[in-house]
C-alpha positions as CSV (number, residue, x, y, z in Angstrom):
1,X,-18.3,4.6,-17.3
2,X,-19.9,1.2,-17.9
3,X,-20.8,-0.6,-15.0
4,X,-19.3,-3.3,-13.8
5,X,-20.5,-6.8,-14.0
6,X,-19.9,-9.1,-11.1
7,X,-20.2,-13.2,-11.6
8,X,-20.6,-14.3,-8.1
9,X,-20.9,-17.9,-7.1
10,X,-21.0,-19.2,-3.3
11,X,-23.2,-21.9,-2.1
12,X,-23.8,-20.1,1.2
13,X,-27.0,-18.4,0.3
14,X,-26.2,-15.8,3.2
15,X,-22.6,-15.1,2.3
16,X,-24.0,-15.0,-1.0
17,X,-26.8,-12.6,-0.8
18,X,-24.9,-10.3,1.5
19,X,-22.4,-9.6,-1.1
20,X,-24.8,-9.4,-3.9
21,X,-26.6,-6.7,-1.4
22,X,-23.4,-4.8,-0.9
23,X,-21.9,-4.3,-4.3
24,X,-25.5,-4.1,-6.0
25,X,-26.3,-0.8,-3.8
26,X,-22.7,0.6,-4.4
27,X,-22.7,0.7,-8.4
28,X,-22.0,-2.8,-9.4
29,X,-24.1,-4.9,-11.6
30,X,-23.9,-8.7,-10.1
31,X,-25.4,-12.5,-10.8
32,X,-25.1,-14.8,-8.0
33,X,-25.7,-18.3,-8.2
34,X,-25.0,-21.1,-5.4
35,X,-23.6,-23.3,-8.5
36,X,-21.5,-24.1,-10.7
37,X,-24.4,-25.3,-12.7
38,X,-25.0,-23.2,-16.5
39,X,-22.0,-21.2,-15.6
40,X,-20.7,-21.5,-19.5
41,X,-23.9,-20.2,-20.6
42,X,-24.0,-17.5,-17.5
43,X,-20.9,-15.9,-19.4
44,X,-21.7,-15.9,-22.6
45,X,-25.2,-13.7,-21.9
46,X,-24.3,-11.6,-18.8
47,X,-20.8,-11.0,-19.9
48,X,-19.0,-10.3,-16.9
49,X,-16.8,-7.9,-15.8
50,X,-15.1,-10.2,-13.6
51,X,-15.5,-13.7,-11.7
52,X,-15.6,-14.7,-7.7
53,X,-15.7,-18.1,-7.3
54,X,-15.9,-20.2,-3.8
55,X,-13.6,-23.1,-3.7
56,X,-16.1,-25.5,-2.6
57,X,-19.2,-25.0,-4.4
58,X,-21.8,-28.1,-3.1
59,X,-19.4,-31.4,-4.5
60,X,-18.0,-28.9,-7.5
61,X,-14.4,-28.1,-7.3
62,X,-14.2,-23.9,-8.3
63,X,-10.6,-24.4,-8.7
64,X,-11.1,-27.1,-11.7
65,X,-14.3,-25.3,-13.2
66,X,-11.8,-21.9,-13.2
67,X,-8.9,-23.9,-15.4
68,X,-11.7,-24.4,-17.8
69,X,-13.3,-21.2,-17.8
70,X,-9.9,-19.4,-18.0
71,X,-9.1,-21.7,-21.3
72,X,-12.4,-20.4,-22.8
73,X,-12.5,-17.1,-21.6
74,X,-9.1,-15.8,-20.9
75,X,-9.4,-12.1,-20.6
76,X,-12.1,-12.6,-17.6
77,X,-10.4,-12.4,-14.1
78,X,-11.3,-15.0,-11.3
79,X,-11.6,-14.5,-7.8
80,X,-11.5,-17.0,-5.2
81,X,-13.2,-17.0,-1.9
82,X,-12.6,-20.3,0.4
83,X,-12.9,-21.1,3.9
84,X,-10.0,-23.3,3.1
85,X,-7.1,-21.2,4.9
86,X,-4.3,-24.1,3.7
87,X,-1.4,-22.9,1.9
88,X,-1.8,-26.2,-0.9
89,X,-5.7,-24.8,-1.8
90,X,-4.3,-20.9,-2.2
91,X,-1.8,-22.2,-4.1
92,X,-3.8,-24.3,-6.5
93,X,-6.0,-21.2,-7.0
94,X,-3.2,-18.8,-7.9
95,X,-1.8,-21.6,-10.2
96,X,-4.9,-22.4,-12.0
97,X,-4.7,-18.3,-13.2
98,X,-7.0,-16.6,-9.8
99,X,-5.8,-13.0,-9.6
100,X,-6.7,-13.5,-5.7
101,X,-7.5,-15.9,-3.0
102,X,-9.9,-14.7,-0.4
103,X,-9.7,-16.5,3.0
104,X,-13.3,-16.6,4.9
105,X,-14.2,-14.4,7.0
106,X,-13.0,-11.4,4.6
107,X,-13.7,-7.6,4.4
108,X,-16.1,-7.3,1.8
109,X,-15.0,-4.0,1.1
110,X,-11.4,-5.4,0.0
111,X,-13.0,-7.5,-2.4
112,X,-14.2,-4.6,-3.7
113,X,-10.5,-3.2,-4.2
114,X,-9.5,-6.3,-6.1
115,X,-12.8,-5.8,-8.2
116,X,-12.1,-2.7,-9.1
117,X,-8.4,-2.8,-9.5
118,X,-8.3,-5.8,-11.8
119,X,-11.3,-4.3,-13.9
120,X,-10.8,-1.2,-14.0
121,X,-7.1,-0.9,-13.3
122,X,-6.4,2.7,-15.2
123,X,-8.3,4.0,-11.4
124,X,-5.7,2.4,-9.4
125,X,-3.2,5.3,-11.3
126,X,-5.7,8.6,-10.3
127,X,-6.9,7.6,-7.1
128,X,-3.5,5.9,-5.0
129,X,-0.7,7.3,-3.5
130,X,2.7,5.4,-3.5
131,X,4.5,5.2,0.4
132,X,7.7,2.4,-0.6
133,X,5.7,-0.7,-0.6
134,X,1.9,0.7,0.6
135,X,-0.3,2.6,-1.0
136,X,-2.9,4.4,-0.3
137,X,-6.4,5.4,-1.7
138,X,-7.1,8.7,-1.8
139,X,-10.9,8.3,-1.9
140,X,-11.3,5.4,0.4
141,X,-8.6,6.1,2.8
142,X,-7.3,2.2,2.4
143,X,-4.1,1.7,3.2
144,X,-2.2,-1.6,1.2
145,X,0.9,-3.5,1.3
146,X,1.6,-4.8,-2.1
147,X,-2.3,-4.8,-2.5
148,X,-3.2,-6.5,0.2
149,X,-5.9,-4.2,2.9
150,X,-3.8,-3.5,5.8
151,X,-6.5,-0.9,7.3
152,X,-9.4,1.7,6.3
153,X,-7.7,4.5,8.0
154,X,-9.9,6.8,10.5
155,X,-10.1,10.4,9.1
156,X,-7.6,11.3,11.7
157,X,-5.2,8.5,10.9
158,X,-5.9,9.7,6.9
159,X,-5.1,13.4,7.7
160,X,-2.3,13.2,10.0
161,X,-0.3,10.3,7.5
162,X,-1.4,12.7,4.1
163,X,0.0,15.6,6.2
164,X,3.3,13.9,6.5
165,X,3.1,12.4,2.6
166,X,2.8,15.2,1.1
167,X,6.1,16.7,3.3
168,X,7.7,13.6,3.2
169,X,11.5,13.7,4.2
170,X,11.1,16.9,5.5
171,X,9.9,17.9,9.3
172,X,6.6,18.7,9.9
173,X,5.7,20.5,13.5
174,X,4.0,19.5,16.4
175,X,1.9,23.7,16.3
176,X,1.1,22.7,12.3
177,X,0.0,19.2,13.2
178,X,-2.4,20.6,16.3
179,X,-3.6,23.4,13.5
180,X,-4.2,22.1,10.4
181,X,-5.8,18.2,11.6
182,X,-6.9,19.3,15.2
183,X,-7.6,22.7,14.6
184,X,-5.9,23.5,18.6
185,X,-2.9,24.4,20.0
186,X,0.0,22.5,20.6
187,X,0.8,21.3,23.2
188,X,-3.4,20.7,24.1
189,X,-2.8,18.1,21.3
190,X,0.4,16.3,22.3
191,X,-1.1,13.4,23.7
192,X,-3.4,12.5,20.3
193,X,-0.5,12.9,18.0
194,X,1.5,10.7,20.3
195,X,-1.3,8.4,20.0
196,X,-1.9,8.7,16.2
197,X,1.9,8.5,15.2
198,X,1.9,5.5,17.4
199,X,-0.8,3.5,15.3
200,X,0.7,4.9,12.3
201,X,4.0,3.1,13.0
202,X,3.0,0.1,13.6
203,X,1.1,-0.1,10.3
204,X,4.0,0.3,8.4
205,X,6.6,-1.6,10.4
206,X,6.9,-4.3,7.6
207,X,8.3,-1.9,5.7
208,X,12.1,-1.4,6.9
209,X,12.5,2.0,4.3
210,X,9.8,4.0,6.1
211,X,10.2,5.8,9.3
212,X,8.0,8.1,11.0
213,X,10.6,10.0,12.8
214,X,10.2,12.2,16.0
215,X,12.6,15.0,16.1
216,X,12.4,16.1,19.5
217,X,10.5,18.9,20.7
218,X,9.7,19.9,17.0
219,X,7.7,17.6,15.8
220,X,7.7,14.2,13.4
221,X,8.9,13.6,9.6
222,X,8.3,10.8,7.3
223,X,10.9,9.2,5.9
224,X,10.9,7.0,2.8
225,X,14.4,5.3,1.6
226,X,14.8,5.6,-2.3
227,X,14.7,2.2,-3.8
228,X,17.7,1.5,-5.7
């Protein structure tokens, strides 16, 4: 698979080199400046894969210089990382063509999820599991609400929600729960399930179709309203 090719531009040198660090020693292929300056002729030899832009790039606005390099280079998506938390800046982003809007501090590893997804999006089919509104990555255990990173599940918090997935709508017991995640008995597990089903619930509770269920004394079932 041809590697991907990250454009990275942030005039905090740190910032900058940290994320040039990270996606360099997981696969990726990345050029990161601190400015705007060349950036036309930047694209045209390294040929990126994709584009993350600050906002505020020394007295450079990456919002305008992203208008421009959308106009010449339409097919490459843009990325925008800002301290600026204001609803006017992530709306200027979006609506100059930015596929995302990144407030600072963020989880470099879901910028990595909007790399991928938006340049290589034919992975976001193989490796994600629909749940309503969330998905989840099979190989990363990330769980999203309408993309967005709402945790990196635990193994445990991974195993006990694929457990219920793949049974979903249909009871799944507290002895097959203690067997196949803790490998115990029930009930010398009760008080971990409580805790896990607990966390789980509140990570989905902004989605009003999905319920994890506890049927008394049995054990717990995931239920997921049909969309109509």
């Amino acid at each position: 698979m041809e590697q991907t090719k990250v454009l990275l531009v942030d005039d905090d040198i740190d910032l900058g080199n940290l994320i040039s660090m990270i996606l360099t020693a997981d696969g990726y292929r990345v050029h990161y400046q601190n400015s705007l300056a060349g950036i036309e002729g930047i694209i045209r030899e390294f040929k990126p894969s994709i584009a993350v832009l600050d906002v505020e790039v020394g007295e450079d606005d990456g919002i305008e210089k992203a208008k421009e390099m959308i106009q010449t280079h339409p097919s490459l998506p843009i990325l925008f990382i800002s301290s600026h938390t204001d609803m006017d800046s992530i709306r200027r982003g979006i609506g100059s063509g930015g596929v995302h809007y990144f407030r600072k501090p963020f989880d470099i590893q879901e910028l990595k999820i909007y790399i991928d997804r938006f340049t290589h999006p034919e992975r976001e089919k193989e490796t994600f599991a629909g749940i309503g509104c969330y998905s989840l990555n099979l190989n990363t255990r990330e769980l999203l609400y309408r993309h967005n990173l709402v945790k990196q599940l635990s193994p445990l918090e991974y195993n006990v929600l694929l457990l219920l997935l793949q049974n979903k709508n249909e009871v799944v017991s507290n002895e097959t729960l203690s067997e196949k995640i803790w490998n115990k008995t029930y009930p010398e597990t009760e008080a971990s399930i409580n805790n896990l089903i607990s966390k789980l619930r509140k990570l989905f509770e902004i989605d009003h179709d999905i319920e994890v269920q506890n049927i008394k004394s049995i054990g717990y079932r995931l239920n997921i309203k049909q969309s109509d």
